[in-house]
C-alpha positions as CSV (number, residue, x, y, z in Angstrom):
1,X,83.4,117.9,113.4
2,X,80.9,120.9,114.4
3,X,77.8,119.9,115.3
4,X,74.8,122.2,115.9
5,X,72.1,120.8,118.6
6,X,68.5,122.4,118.0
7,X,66.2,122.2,121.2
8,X,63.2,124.8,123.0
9,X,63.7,122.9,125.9
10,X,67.0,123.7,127.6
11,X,67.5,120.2,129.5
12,X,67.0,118.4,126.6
13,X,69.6,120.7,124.8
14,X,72.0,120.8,127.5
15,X,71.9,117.2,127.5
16,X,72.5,116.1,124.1
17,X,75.3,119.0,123.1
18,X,77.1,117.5,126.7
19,X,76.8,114.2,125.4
20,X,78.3,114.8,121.6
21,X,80.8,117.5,123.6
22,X,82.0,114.4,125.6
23,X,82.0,111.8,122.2
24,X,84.6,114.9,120.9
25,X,82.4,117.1,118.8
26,X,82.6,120.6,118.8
27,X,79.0,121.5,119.4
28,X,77.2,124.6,118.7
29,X,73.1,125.0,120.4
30,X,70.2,126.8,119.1
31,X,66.9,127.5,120.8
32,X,64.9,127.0,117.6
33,X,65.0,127.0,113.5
34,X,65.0,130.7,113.4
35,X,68.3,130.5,115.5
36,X,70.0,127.7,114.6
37,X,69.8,129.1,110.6
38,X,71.4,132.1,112.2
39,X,73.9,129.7,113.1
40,X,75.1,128.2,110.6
41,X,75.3,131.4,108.7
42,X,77.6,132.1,111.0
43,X,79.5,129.4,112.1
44,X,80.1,126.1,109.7
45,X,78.4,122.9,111.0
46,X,78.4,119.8,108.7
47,X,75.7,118.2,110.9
48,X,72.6,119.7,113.2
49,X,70.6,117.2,115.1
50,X,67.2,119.1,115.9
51,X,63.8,118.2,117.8
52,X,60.6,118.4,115.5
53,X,58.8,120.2,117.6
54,X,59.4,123.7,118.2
55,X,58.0,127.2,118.2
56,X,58.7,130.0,115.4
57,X,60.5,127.0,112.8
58,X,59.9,123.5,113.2
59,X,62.4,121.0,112.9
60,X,60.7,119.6,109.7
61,X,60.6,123.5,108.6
62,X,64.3,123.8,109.4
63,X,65.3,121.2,107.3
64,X,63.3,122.9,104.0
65,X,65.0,126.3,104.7
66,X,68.4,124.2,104.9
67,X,68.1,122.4,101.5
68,X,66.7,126.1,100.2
69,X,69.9,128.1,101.8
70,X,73.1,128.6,99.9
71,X,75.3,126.4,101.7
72,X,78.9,125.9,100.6
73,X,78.5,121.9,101.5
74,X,76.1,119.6,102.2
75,X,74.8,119.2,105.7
76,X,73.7,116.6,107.4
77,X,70.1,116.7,109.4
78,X,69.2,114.2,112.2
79,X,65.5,114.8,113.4
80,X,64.9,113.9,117.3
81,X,61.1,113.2,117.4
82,X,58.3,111.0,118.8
83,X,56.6,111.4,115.3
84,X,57.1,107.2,114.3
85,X,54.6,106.3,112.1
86,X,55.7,105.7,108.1
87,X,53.5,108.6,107.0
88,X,55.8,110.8,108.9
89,X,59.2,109.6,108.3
90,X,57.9,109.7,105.0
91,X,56.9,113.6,105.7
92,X,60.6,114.5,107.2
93,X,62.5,112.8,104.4
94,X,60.7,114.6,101.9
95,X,61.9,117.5,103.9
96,X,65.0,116.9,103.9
97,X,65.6,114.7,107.1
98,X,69.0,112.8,106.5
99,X,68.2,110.1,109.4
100,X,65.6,109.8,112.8
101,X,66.4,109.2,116.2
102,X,62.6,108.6,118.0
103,X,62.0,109.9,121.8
104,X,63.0,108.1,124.0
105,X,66.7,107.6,123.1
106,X,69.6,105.9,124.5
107,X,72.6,108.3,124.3
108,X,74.6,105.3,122.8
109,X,72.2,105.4,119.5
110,X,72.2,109.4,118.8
111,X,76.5,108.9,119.2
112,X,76.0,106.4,116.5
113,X,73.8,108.0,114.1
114,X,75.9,111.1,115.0
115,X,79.0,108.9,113.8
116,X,77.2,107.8,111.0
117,X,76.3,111.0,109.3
118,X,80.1,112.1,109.7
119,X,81.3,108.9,108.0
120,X,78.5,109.9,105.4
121,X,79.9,113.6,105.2
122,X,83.3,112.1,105.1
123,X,82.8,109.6,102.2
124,X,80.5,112.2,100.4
125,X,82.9,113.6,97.9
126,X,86.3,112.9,98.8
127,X,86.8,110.0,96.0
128,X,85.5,112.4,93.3
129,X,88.2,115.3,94.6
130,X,91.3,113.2,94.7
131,X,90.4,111.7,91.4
132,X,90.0,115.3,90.1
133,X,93.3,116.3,91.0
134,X,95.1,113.9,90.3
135,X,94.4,113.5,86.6
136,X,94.8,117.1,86.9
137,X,98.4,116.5,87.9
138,X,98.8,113.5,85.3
139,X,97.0,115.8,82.5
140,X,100.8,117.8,82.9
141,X,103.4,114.8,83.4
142,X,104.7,112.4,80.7
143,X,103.0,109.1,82.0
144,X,99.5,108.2,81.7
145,X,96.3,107.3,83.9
146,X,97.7,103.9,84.2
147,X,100.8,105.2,86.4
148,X,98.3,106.1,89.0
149,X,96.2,103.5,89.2
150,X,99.3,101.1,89.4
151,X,101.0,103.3,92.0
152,X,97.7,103.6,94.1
153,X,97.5,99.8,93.9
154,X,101.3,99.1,95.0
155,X,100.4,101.4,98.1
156,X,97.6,99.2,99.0
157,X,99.7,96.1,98.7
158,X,102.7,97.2,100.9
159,X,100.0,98.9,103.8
160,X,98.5,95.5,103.8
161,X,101.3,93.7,104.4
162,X,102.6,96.5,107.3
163,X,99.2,96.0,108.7
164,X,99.9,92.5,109.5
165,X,103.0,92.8,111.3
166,X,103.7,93.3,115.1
167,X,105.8,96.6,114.3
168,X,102.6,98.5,112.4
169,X,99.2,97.1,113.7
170,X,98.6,99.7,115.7
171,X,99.7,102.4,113.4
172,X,98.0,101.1,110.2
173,X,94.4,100.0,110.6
174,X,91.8,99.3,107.5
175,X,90.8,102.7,107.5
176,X,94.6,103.8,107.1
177,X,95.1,101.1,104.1
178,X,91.9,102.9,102.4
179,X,93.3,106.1,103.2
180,X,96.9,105.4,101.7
181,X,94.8,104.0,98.6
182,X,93.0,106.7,97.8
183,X,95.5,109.5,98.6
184,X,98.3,108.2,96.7
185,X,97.7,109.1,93.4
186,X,98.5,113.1,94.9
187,X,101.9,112.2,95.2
188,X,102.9,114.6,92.0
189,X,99.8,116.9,92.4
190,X,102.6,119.9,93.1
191,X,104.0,118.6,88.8
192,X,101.0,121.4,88.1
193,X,103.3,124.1,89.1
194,X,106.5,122.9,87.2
195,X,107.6,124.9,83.9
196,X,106.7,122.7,81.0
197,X,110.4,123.6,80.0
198,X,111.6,121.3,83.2
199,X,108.6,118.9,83.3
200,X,108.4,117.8,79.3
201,X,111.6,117.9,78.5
202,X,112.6,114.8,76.4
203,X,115.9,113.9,78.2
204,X,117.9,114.1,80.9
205,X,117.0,117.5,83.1
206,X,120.3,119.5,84.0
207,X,121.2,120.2,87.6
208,X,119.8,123.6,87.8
209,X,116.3,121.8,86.1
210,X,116.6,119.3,88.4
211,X,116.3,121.4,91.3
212,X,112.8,123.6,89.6
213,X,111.5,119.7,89.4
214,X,112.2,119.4,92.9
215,X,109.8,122.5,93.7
216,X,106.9,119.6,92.8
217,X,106.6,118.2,96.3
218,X,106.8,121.9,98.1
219,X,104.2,123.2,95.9
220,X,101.9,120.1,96.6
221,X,102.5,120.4,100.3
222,X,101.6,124.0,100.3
223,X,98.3,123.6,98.2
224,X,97.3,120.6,100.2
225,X,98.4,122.9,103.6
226,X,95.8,125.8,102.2
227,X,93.5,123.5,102.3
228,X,93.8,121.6,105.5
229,X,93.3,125.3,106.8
230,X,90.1,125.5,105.7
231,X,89.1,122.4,106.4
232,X,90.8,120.8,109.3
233,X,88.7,118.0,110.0
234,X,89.0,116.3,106.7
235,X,91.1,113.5,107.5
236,X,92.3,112.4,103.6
237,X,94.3,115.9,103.2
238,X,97.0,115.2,106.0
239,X,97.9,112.3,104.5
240,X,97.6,113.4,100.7
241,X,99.8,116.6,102.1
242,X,102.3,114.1,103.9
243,X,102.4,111.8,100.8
244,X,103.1,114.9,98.1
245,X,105.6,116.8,100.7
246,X,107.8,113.4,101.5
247,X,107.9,110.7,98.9
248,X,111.2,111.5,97.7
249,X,113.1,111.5,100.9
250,X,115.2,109.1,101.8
251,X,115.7,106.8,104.8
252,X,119.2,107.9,104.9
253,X,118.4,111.5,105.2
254,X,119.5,112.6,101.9
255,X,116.0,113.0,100.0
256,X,114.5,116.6,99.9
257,X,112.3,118.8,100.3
258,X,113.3,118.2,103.9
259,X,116.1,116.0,104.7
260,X,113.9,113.9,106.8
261,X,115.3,110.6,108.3
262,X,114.0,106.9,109.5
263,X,110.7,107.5,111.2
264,X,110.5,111.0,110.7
265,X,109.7,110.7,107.1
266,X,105.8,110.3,107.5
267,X,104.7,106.2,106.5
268,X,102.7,106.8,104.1
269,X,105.0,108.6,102.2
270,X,107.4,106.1,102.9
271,X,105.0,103.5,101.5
272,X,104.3,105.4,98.6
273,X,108.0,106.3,97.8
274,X,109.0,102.3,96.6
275,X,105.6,102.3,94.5
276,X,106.0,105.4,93.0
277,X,110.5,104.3,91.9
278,X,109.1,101.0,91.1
279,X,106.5,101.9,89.0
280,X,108.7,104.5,87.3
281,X,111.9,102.2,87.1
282,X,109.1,99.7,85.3
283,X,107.6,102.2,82.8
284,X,108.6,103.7,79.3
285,X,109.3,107.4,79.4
286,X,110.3,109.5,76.2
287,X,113.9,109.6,77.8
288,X,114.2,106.0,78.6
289,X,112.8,102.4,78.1
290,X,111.4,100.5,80.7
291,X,113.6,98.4,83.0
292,X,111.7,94.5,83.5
293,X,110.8,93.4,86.5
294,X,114.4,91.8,88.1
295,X,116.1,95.1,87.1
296,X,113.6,97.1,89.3
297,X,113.4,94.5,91.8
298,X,117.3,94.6,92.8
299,X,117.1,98.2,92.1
300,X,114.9,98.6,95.1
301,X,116.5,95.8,97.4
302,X,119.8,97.1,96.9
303,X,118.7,100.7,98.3
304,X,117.0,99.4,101.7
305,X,118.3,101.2,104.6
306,X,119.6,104.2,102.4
307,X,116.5,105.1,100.2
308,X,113.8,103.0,101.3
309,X,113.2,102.1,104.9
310,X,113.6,98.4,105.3
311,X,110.5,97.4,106.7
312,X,108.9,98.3,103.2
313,X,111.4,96.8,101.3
314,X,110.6,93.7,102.8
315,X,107.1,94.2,102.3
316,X,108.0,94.7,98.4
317,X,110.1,91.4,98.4
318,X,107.1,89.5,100.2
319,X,104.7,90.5,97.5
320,X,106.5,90.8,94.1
321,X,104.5,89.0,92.2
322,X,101.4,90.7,93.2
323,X,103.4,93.8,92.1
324,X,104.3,91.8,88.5
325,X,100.3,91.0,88.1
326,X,99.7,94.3,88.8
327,X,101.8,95.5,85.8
328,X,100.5,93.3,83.8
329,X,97.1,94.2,84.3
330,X,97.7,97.8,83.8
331,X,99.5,98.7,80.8
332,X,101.1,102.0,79.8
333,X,98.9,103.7,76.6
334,X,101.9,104.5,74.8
335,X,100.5,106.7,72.6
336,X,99.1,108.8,75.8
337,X,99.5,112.7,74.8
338,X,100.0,114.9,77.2
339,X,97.9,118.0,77.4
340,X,98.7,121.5,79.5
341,X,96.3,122.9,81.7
342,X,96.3,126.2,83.8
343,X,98.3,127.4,86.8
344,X,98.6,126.1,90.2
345,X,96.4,128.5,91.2
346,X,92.9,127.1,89.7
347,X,94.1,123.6,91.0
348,X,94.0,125.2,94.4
349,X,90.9,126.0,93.8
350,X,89.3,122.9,92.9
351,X,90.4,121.3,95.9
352,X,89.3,123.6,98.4
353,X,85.6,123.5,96.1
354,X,85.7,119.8,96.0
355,X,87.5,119.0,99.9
356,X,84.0,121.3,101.3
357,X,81.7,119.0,100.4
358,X,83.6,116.5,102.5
């Protein structure tokens, strides 16, 4: 994340922007308020940690012409000041002030304020733009809201259980299981871009169909891609882009977009590819009825090693009947309708609006 240190005096600037530059930030410095708004005009910072006191713009006066500017996202404002007493934490909140690190500081506490506004930032909108687009997605498929929330739950299940075992703990931590929660519904965000020809046709889709249908996880990948570009630091999209480019390949090589094999098929989409087929083998579709529990079960056992990896088919078998309450729970509305919405470009849009105030 950019950050933009605001300071008159040059030690005390040179100081902090070297500190956050060692913690990993990418830091920008200013002089004073008149500067650093010239600054982030120019160059985006989520998060500016300036002193209160300094000549031309305060930091107190910095933080008013912030909240009055245009900005395309929020951004956070951490005020460095010996100014302590209620009255005046009082004054810089009213100003705008998001949090207050008093003079002296140890470096250790502005690094964790720092860290603390970019979790803030981070947490800020990103539940409200995946749950936009993915009902978007589901506004254009067959199944209903349900599907998601059931899928998004299976993930959870099977990440948890990874997260326990000698193979993952260091790749999945809780962080990644909230992650692989909350991105999974994308998984058929690229079903926008699909003729409603191929992607509500009541029956069985012919070859040439089949491959248009197909398109669904390349078009996701590339929306989520124009994205990432403009917004690289917002973790959720690389794995909402790896979960709608790769849950349909297949351990043995033989899925697609890609052809990806084994490891190389990112986890999370891995993870997300035996909720998504259980889920579907489970549910009623116009074309078929829904398979019970056992069917799907020895469906997916029988395919570990060829379309599942095996790790997360054991997962699945260890937790079955958390996947059977889970069903139960969540219904299919039956009498869902399905309504169209408009091309894949607005949906691009909404999620590079939405992923900015991340």
């Amino acid at each position: 994340m950019r950050v933009l240190v605001v300071d008159d005096d040059a030690m005390a600037r040179t100081i902090v922007s070297n500190d956050l530059r060692a913690a990993g930030y990418d830091v920008r410095c200013a002089a004073d308020g008149r500067d650093a708004l010239e600054v982030l005009r120019e160059h985006w910072c989520r998060l500016v940690v300036t002193d209160w006191e300094m000549p031309h713009m305060s930091g107190i006066e910095l933080c008013r012409a912030i909240r009055a500017e245009d900005m395309d996202a929020y951004v956070y404002v951490i005020l460095l000041t010996s100014h302590d007493s209620p009255a005046e934490r009082v004054a810089g909140l009213r100003a705008g002030a998001d949090d207050f690190v008093v003079k002296p500081f140890h470096t250790g506490e502005l690094r964790a304020r720092v860290a603390a506004g970019e979790r803030v930032l981070s947490l800020e909108t990103r539940d409200v733009a995946i749950f936009a687009l993915a009902k978007l997605a589901e506004s254009r498929d067959a199944g209903t809201g349900a599907h998601l929330e059931r899928v998004r739950s299976y993930s959870r299940i099977l990440a948890q259980h990874l997260a326990s075992s000698k193979r993952f703990e260091r790749e999945i931590d809780a962080e990644q299981i909230r992650l692989v929660y909350m991105t999974s519904p994308l998984h058929d965000i690229g079903k926008v871009g699909i003729p409603d020809s191929v992607l509500l046709k009541p029956g069985r889709l012919t070859e040439a169909e089949f491959e248009v249908m197909k398109r669904h996880t390349s078009i996701g990948a590339h929306t989520l891609d124009a994205a990432r570009q403009r917004f690289p630091e917002v973790k959720f999209l690389k794995m909402a882009r790896d979960i709608a480019a790769s849950h349909h390949e297949r351990f043995d090589g033989r899925g697609y977009p890609d052809c990806l094999a084994g490891d190389d098929i990112p986890l999370a989409a891995r993870i997300v590819a035996v909720a998504d087929v259980y889920d579907a083998l489970t549910s009623r579709r116009v074309y078929k009825e829904a398979d019970s529990h056992e069917v799907a079960r020895r469906s997916i056992l029988d395919q570990a090693g060829t379309q599942f990896d095996p790790e997360l088919v054991t997962a699945f078998a260890a937790n079955e009947q958390a996947f059977e309450e889970i069903r139960a729970r969540r219904p299919d509305d039956v009498e869902a309708t399905v309504a169209a919405t408009g091309p894949i470009q607005s949906m691009t849009a909404t999620l590079v609006g939405l992923a900015a105030t991340e």
